[in-house]
ROGUTOR-448908 format. One record per residue: residue number from 1; residue in one letter; x, y, z of N, C-alpha, C in turn. Coordinates in nm, 3 decimals, decimal comma, always signed. Layout:
ROGUTOR-448908
+------+--------+---------+---------+---------+---------+---------+---------+---------+---------+---------+
: gulo : tortor :    n_px :    n_py :    n_pz :   ca_px :   ca_py :   ca_pz :    c_px :    c_py :    c_pz :
+------+--------+---------+---------+---------+---------+---------+---------+---------+---------+---------+
:  NUM :      A :       X :       Y :       Z :       X :       Y :       Z :       X :       Y :       Z :
...
+------+--------+---------+---------+---------+---------+---------+---------+---------+---------+---------+
//
This chain:
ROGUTOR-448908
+------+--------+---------+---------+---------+---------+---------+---------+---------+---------+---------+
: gulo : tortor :    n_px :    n_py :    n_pz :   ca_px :   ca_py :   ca_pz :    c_px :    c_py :    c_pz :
+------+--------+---------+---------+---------+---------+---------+---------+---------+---------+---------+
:    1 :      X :  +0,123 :  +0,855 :  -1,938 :  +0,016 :  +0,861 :  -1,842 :  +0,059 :  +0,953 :  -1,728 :
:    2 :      X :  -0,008 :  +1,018 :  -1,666 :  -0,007 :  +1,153 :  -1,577 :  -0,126 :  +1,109 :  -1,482 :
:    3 :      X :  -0,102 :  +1,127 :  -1,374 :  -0,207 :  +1,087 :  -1,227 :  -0,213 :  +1,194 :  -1,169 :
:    4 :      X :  -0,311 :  +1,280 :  -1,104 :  -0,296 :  +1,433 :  -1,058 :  -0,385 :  +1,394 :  -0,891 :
:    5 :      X :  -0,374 :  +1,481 :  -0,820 :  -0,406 :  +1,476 :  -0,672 :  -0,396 :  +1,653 :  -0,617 :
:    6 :      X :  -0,470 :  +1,654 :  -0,562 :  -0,466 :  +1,845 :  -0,525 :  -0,502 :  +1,768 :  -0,330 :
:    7 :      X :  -0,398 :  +1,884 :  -0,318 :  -0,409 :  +1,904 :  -0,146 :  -0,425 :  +2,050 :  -0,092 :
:    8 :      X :  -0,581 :  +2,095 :  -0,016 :  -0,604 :  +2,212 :  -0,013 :  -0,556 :  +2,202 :  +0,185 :
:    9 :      X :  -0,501 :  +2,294 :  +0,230 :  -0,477 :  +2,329 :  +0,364 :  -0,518 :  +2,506 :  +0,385 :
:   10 :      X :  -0,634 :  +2,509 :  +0,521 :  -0,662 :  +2,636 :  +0,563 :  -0,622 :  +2,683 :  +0,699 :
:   11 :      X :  -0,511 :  +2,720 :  +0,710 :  -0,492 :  +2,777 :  +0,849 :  -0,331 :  +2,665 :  +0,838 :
:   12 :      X :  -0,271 :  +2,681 :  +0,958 :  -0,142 :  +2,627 :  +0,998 :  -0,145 :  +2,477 :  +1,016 :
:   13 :      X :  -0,046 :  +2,400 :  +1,018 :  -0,003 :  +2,262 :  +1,003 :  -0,069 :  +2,225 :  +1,116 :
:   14 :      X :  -0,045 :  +2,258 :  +1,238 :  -0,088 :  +2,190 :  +1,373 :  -0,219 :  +2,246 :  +1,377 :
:   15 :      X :  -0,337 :  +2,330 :  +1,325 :  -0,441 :  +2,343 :  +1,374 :  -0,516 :  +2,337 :  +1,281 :
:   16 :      X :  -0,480 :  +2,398 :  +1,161 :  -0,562 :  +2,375 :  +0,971 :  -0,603 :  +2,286 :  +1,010 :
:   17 :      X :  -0,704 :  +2,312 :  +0,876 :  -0,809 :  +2,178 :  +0,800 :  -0,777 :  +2,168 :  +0,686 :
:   18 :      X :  -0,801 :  +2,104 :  +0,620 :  -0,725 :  +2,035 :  +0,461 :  -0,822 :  +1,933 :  +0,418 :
:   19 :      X :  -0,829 :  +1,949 :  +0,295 :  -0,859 :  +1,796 :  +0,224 :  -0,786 :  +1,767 :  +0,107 :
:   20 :      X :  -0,843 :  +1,654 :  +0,046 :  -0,748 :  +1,568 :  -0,071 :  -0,820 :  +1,536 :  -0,146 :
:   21 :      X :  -0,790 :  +1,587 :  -0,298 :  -0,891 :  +1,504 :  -0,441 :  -0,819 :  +1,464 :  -0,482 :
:   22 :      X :  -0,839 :  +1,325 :  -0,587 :  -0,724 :  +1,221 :  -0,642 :  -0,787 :  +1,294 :  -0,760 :
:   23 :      X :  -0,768 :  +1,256 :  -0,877 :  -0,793 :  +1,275 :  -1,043 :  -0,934 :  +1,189 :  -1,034 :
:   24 :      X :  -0,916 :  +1,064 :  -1,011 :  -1,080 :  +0,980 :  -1,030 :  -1,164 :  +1,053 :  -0,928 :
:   25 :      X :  -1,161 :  +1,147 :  -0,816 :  -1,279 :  +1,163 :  -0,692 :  -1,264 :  +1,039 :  -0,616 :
:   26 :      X :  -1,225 :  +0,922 :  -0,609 :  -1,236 :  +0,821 :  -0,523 :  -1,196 :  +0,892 :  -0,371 :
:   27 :      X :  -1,122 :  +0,973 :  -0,383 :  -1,098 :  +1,135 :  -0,253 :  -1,135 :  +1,230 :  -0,304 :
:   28 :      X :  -1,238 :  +1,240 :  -0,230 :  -1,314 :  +1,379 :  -0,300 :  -1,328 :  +1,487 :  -0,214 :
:   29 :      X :  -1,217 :  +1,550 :  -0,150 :  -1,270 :  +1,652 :  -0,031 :  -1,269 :  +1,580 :  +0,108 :
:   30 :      X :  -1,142 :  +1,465 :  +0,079 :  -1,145 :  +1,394 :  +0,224 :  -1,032 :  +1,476 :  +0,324 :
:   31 :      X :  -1,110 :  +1,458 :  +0,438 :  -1,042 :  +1,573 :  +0,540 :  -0,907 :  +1,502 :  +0,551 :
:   32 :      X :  -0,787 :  +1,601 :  +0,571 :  -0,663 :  +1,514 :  +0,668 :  -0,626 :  +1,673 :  +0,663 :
:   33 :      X :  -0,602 :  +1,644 :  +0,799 :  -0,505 :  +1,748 :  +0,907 :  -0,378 :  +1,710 :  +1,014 :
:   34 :      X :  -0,385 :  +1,744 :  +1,108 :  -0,274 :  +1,740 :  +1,193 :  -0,344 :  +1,621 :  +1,277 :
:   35 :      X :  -0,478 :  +1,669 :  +1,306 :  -0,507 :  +1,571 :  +1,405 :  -0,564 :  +1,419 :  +1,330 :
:   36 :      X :  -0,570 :  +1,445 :  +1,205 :  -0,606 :  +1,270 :  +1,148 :  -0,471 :  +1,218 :  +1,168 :
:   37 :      X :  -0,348 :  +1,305 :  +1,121 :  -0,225 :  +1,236 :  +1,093 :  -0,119 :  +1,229 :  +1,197 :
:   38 :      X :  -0,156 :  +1,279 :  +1,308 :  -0,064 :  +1,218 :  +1,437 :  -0,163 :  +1,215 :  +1,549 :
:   39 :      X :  -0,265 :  +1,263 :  +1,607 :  -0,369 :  +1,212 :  +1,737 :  -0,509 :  +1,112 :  +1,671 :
:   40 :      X :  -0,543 :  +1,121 :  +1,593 :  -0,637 :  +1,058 :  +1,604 :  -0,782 :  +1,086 :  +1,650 :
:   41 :      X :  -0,773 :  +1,227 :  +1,656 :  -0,911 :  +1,270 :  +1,715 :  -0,990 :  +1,355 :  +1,611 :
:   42 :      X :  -0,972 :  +1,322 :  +1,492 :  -1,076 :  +1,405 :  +1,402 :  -1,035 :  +1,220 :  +1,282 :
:   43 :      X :  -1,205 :  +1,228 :  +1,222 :  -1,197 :  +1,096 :  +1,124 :  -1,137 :  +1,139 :  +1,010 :
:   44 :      X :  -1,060 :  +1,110 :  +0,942 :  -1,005 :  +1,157 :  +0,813 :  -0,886 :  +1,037 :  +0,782 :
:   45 :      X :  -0,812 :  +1,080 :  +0,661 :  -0,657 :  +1,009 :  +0,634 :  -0,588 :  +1,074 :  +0,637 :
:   46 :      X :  -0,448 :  +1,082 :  +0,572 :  -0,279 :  +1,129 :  +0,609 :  -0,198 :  +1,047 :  +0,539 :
:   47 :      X :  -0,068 :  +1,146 :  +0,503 :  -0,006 :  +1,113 :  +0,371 :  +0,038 :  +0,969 :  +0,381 :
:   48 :      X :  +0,038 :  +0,905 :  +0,516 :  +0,119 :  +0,832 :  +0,551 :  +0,038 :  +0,678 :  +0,540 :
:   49 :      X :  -0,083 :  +0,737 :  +0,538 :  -0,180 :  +0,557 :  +0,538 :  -0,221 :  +0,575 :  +0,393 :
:   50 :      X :  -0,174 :  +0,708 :  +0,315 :  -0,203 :  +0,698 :  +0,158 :  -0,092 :  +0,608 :  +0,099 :
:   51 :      X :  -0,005 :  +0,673 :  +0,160 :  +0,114 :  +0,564 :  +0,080 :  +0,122 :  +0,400 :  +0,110 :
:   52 :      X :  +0,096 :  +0,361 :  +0,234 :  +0,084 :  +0,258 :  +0,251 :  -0,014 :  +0,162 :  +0,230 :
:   53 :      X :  -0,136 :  +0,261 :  +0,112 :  -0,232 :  +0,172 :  +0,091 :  -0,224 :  +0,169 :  -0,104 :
:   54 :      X :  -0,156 :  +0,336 :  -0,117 :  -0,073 :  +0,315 :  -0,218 :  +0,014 :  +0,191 :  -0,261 :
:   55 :      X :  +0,132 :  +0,140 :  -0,140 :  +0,213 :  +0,061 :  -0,160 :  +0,156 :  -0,117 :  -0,151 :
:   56 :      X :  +0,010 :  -0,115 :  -0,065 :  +0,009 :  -0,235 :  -0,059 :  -0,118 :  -0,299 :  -0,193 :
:   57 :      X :  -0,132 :  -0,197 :  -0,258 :  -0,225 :  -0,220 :  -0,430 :  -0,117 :  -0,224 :  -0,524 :
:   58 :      X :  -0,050 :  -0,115 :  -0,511 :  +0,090 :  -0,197 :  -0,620 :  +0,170 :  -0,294 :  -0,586 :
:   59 :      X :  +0,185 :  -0,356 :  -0,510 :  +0,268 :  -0,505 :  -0,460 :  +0,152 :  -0,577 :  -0,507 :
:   60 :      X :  +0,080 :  -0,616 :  -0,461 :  -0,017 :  -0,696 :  -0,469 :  -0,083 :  -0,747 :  -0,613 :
:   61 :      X :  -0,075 :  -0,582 :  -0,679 :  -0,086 :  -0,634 :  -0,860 :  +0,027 :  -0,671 :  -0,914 :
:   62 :      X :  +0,179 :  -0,604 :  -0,836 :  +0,261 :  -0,694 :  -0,962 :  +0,291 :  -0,846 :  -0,868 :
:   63 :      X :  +0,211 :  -0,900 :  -0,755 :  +0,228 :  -1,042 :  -0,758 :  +0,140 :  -1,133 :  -0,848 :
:   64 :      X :  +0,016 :  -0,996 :  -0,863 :  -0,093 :  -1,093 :  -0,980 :  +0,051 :  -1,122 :  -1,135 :
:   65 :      X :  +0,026 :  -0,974 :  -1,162 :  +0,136 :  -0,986 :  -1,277 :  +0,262 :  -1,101 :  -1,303 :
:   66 :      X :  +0,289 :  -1,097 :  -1,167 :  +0,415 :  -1,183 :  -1,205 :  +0,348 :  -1,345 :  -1,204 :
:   67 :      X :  +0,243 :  -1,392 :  -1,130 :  +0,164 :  -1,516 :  -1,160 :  +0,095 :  -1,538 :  -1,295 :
:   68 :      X :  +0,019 :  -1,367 :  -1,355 :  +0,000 :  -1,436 :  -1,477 :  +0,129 :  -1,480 :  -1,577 :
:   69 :      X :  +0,217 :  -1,419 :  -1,576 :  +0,316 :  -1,411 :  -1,645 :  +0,365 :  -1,576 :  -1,645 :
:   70 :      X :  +0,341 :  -1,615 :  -1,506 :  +0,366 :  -1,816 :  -1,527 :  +0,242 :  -1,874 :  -1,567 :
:   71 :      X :  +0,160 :  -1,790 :  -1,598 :  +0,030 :  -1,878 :  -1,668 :  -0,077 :  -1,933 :  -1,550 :
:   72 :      X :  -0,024 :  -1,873 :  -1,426 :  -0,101 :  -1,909 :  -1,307 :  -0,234 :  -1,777 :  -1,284 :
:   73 :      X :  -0,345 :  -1,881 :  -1,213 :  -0,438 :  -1,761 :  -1,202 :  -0,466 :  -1,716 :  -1,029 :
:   74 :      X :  -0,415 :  -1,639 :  -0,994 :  -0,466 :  -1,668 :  -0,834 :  -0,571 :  -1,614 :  -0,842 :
:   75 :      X :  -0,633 :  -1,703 :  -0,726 :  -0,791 :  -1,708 :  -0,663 :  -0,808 :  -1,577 :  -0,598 :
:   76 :      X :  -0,701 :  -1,558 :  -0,536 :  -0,733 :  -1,476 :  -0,375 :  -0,593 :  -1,423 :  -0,362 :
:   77 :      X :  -0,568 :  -1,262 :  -0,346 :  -0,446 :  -1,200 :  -0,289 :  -0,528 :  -1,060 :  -0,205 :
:   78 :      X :  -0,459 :  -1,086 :  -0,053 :  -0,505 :  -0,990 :  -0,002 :  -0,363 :  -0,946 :  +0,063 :
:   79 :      X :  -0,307 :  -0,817 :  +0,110 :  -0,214 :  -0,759 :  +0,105 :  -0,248 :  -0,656 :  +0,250 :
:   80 :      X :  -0,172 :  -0,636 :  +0,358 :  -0,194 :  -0,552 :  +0,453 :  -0,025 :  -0,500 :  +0,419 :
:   81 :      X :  -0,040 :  -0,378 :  +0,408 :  +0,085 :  -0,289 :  +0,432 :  +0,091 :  -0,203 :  +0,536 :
:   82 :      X :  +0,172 :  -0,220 :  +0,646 :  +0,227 :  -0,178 :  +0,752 :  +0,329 :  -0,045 :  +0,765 :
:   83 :      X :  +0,326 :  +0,080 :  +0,785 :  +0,439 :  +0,175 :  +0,747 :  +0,475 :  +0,208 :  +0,909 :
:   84 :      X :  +0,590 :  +0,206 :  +0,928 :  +0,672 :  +0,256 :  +1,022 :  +0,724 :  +0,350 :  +1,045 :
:   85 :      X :  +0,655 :  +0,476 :  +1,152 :  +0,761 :  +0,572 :  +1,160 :  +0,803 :  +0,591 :  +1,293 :
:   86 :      X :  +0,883 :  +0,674 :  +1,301 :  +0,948 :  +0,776 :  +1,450 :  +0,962 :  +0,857 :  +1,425 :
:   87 :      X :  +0,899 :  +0,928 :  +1,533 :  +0,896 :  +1,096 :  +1,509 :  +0,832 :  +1,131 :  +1,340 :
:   88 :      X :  +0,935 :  +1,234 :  +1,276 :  +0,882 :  +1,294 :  +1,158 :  +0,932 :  +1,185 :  +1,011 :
:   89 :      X :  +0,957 :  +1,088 :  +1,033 :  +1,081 :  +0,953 :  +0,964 :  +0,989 :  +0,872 :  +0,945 :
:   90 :      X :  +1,004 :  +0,837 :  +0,817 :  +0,912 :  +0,710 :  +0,819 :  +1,031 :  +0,603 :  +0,763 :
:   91 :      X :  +1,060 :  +0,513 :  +0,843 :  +1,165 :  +0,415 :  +0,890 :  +1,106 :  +0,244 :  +0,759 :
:   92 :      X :  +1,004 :  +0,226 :  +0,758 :  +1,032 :  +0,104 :  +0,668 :  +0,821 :  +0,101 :  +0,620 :
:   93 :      X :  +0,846 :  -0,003 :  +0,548 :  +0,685 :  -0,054 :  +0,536 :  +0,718 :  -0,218 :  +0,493 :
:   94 :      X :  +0,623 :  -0,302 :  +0,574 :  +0,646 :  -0,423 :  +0,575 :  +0,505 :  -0,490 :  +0,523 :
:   95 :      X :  +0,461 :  -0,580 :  +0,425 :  +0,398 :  -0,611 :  +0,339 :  +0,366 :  -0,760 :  +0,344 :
:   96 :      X :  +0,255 :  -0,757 :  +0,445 :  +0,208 :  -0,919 :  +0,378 :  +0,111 :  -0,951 :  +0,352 :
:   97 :      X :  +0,131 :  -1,078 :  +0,241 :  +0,033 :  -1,127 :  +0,163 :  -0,047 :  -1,269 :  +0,228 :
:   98 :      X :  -0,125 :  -1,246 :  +0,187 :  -0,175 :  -1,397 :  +0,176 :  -0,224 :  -1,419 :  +0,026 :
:   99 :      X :  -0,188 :  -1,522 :  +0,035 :  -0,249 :  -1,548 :  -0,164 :  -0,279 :  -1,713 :  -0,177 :
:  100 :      X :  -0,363 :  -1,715 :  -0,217 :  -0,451 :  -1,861 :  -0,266 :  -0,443 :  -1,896 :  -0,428 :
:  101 :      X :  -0,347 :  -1,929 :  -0,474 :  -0,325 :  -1,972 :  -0,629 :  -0,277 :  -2,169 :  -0,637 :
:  102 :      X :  -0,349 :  -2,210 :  -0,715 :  -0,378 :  -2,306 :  -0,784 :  -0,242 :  -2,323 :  -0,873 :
:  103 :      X :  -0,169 :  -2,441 :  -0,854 :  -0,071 :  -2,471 :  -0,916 :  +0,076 :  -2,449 :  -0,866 :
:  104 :      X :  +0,087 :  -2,418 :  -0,759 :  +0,241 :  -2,397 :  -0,708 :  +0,218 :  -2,398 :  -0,565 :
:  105 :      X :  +0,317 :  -2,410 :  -0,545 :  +0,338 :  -2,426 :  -0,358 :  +0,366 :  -2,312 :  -0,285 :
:  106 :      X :  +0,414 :  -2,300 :  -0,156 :  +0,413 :  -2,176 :  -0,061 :  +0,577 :  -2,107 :  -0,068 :
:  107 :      X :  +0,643 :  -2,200 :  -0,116 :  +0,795 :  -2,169 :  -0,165 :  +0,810 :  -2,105 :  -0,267 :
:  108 :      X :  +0,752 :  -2,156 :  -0,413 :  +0,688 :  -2,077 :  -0,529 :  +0,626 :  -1,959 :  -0,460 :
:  109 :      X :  +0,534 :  -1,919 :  -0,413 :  +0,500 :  -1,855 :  -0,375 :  +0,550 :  -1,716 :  -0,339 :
:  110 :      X :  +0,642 :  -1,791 :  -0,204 :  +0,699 :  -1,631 :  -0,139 :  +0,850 :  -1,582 :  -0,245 :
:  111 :      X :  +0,871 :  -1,715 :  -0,330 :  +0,977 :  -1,643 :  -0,421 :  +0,891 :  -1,489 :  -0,523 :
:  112 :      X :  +0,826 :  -1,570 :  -0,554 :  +0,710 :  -1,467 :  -0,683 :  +0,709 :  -1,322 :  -0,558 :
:  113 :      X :  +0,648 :  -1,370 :  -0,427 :  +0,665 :  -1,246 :  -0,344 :  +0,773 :  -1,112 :  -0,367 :
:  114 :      X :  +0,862 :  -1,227 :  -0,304 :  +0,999 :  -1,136 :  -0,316 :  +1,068 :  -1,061 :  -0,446 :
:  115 :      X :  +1,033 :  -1,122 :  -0,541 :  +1,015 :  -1,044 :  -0,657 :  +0,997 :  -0,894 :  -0,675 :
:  116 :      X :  +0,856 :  -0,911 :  -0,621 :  +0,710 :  -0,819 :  -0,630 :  +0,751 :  -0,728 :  -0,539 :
:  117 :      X :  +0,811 :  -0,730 :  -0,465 :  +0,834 :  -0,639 :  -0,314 :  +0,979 :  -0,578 :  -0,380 :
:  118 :      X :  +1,023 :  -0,607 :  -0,415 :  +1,121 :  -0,509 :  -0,462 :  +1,114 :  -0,437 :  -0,632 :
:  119 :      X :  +1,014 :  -0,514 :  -0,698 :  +0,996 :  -0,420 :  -0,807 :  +0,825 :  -0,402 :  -0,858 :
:  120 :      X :  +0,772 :  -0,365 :  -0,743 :  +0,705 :  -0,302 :  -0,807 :  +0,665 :  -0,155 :  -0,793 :
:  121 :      X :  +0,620 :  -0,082 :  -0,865 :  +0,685 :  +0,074 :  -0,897 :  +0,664 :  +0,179 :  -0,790 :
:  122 :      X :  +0,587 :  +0,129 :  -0,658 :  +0,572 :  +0,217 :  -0,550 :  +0,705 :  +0,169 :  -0,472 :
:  123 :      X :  +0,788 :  +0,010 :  -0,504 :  +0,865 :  -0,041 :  -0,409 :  +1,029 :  +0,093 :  -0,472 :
:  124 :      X :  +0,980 :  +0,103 :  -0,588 :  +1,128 :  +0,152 :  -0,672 :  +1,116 :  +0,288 :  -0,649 :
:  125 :      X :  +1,028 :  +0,347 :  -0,592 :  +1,043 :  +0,520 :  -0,543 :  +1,094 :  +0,530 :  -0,405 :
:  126 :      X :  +1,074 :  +0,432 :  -0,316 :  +1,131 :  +0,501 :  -0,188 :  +1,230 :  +0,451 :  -0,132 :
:  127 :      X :  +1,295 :  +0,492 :  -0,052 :  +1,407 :  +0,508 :  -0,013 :  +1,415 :  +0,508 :  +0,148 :
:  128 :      X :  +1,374 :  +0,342 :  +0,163 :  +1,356 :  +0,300 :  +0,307 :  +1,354 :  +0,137 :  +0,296 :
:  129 :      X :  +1,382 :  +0,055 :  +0,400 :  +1,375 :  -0,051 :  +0,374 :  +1,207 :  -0,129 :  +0,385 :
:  130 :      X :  +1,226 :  -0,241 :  +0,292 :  +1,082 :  -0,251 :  +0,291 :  +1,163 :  -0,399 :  +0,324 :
:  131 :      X :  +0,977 :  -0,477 :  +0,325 :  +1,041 :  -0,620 :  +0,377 :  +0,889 :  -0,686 :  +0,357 :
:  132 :      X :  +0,908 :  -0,803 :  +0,323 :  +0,714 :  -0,892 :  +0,321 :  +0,764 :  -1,050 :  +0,378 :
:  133 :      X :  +0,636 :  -1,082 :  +0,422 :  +0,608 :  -1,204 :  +0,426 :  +0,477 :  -1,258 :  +0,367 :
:  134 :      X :  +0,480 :  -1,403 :  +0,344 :  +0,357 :  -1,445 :  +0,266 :  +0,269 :  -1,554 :  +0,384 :
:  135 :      X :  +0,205 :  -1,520 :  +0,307 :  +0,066 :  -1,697 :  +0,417 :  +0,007 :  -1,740 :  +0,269 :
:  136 :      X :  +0,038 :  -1,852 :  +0,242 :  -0,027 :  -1,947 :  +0,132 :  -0,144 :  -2,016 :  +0,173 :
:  137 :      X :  -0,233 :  -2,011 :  +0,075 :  -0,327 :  -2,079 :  +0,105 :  -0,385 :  -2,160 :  +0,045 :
:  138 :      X :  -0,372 :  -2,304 :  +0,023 :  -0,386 :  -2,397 :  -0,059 :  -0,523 :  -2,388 :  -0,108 :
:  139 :      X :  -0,629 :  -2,364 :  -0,079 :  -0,721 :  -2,365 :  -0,152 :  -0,838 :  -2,245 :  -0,044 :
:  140 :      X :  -0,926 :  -2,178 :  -0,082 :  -1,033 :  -2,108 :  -0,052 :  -1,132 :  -2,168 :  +0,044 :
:  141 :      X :  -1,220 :  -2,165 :  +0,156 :  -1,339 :  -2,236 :  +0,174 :  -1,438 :  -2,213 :  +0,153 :
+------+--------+---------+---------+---------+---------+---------+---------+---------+---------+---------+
//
Protein backbone atom coordinates (compact mmCIF):
# COMPACT_ATOMS: atom_id res chain seq x y z
CA UNK A 1 0.00 0.00 0.00
CA UNK A 2 1.37 3.54 -1.09
CA UNK A 3 -0.46 6.90 0.35
CA UNK A 4 0.53 10.01 -1.88
CA UNK A 5 0.03 13.85 -0.77
CA UNK A 6 1.38 16.78 -3.17
CA UNK A 7 2.41 20.15 -1.57
CA UNK A 8 2.27 23.10 -4.08
CA UNK A 9 4.19 26.49 -2.67
CA UNK A 10 4.18 29.97 -4.82
CA UNK A 11 6.53 32.54 -3.87
CA UNK A 12 8.98 32.24 -0.60
CA UNK A 13 8.44 30.43 2.82
CA UNK A 14 7.60 33.62 4.84
CA UNK A 15 5.24 35.24 2.27
CA UNK A 16 4.07 32.20 -0.41
CA UNK A 17 0.85 30.63 -0.67
CA UNK A 18 0.67 26.86 -0.87
CA UNK A 19 -1.80 24.23 -0.68
CA UNK A 20 -2.12 20.43 0.10
CA UNK A 21 -3.92 17.35 -1.76
CA UNK A 22 -3.95 14.00 0.12
CA UNK A 23 -4.56 10.92 -2.51
CA UNK A 24 -8.48 10.68 -1.27
CA UNK A 25 -9.11 14.92 -1.83
CA UNK A 26 -10.27 14.90 1.83
CA UNK A 27 -7.37 18.11 1.23
CA UNK A 28 -8.13 19.29 -1.76
CA UNK A 29 -6.25 22.60 -2.40
CA UNK A 30 -6.23 23.44 1.34
CA UNK A 31 -4.25 26.61 1.88
CA UNK A 32 -1.15 26.41 4.45
CA UNK A 33 1.52 28.98 4.40
CA UNK A 34 3.69 30.77 6.76
CA UNK A 35 0.99 32.61 8.20
CA UNK A 36 -1.50 29.46 8.91
CA UNK A 37 1.64 27.76 10.40
CA UNK A 38 3.19 30.22 12.85
CA UNK A 39 0.69 33.67 13.16
CA UNK A 40 -2.48 32.67 12.67
CA UNK A 41 -3.78 35.26 10.48
CA UNK A 42 -4.79 33.54 7.26
CA UNK A 43 -7.52 30.24 7.84
CA UNK A 44 -5.75 27.22 6.61
CA UNK A 45 -3.54 24.08 8.25
CA UNK A 46 0.33 23.26 8.67
CA UNK A 47 2.49 20.35 8.71
CA UNK A 48 2.35 20.44 12.27
CA UNK A 49 -1.59 20.07 13.18
CA UNK A 50 -1.37 17.40 10.14
CA UNK A 51 0.71 15.28 12.05
CA UNK A 52 -0.91 15.62 15.16
CA UNK A 53 -4.19 14.79 13.82
CA UNK A 54 -2.31 12.22 11.81
CA UNK A 55 -1.00 10.89 15.21
CA UNK A 56 -4.14 11.17 17.21
CA UNK A 57 -6.36 8.66 14.37
CA UNK A 58 -3.62 6.21 14.50
CA UNK A 59 -3.43 5.86 18.38
CA UNK A 60 -6.84 5.83 18.71
CA UNK A 61 -7.41 2.87 16.05
CA UNK A 62 -4.73 0.75 17.38
CA UNK A 63 -6.55 1.23 20.97
CA UNK A 64 -9.75 0.01 19.03
CA UNK A 65 -7.43 -2.81 17.64
CA UNK A 66 -5.89 -3.76 20.62
CA UNK A 67 -9.65 -3.98 22.46
CA UNK A 68 -10.92 -5.96 19.65
CA UNK A 69 -8.14 -8.22 19.88
CA UNK A 70 -9.56 -8.95 23.81
CA UNK A 71 -12.90 -9.47 22.30
CA UNK A 72 -13.96 -6.08 23.78
CA UNK A 73 -16.12 -3.61 21.82
CA UNK A 74 -15.68 0.04 22.78
CA UNK A 75 -18.59 2.30 22.65
CA UNK A 76 -16.79 5.58 22.46
CA UNK A 77 -12.89 6.60 21.85
CA UNK A 78 -12.21 10.12 21.37
CA UNK A 79 -8.49 11.14 21.22
CA UNK A 80 -7.09 14.95 21.38
CA UNK A 81 -3.40 15.01 20.31
CA UNK A 82 -1.41 17.84 21.56
CA UNK A 83 2.13 18.61 19.61
CA UNK A 84 4.74 20.66 21.22
CA UNK A 85 7.12 22.87 19.77
CA UNK A 86 9.93 25.68 20.33
CA UNK A 87 11.05 27.63 17.90
CA UNK A 88 11.64 25.40 14.60
CA UNK A 89 11.62 21.77 17.10
CA UNK A 90 8.88 20.02 17.63
CA UNK A 91 9.72 18.74 21.27
CA UNK A 92 6.92 15.94 22.10
CA UNK A 93 3.04 15.15 21.33
CA UNK A 94 0.96 14.13 24.25
CA UNK A 95 -2.27 12.02 23.60
CA UNK A 96 -5.39 11.68 25.46
CA UNK A 97 -8.06 9.47 25.35
CA UNK A 98 -11.16 9.10 26.70
CA UNK A 99 -12.75 5.75 25.94
CA UNK A 100 -16.09 4.18 27.10
CA UNK A 101 -15.76 0.22 26.70
CA UNK A 102 -17.93 -2.32 28.34
CA UNK A 103 -16.13 -5.01 30.19
CA UNK A 104 -12.90 -3.78 31.84
CA UNK A 105 -11.96 -1.13 34.16
CA UNK A 106 -9.91 2.24 33.94
CA UNK A 107 -6.60 0.28 34.88
CA UNK A 108 -7.34 -2.22 31.97
CA UNK A 109 -7.81 0.55 30.25
CA UNK A 110 -4.84 2.93 30.43
CA UNK A 111 -2.66 -0.37 30.23
CA UNK A 112 -4.32 -1.19 26.54
CA UNK A 113 -3.43 2.77 26.29
CA UNK A 114 0.03 2.51 26.86
CA UNK A 115 0.39 -0.15 24.56
CA UNK A 116 -1.18 1.86 21.73
CA UNK A 117 0.98 4.98 22.35
CA UNK A 118 4.01 3.39 21.74
CA UNK A 119 3.12 1.10 18.87
CA UNK A 120 1.14 2.40 16.82
CA UNK A 121 2.71 3.18 13.36
CA UNK A 122 2.64 7.09 13.49
CA UNK A 123 4.05 6.46 17.34
CA UNK A 124 7.10 4.18 15.58
CA UNK A 125 8.22 7.02 13.00
CA UNK A 126 9.13 9.79 15.22
CA UNK A 127 11.69 10.55 17.10
CA UNK A 128 10.46 12.66 20.08
CA UNK A 129 8.99 11.79 23.22
CA UNK A 130 5.41 11.09 23.23
CA UNK A 131 3.34 10.49 26.37
CA UNK A 132 -0.86 9.84 26.94
CA UNK A 133 -3.22 9.82 29.48
CA UNK A 134 -6.67 8.17 29.60
CA UNK A 135 -10.33 9.31 31.17
CA UNK A 136 -12.54 6.09 31.37
CA UNK A 137 -15.81 6.18 31.09
CA UNK A 138 -17.96 3.66 32.55
CA UNK A 139 -20.80 3.93 30.54
CA UNK A 140 -22.23 6.72 27.80
CA UNK A 141 -25.37 9.05 28.70
Amino acid sequence: MKRTAKANLVGNAKEGKGDLTTQSEILNKTNYSFKTRFTGEEKGTNPEELLAAAHAGCFTMAVSFALTEKGLKPESLDTQATLSMEGFDIKGIHLSITGCVEGINANEFETITKGAEQNCLISKVLNIPISSETHFVSQLN
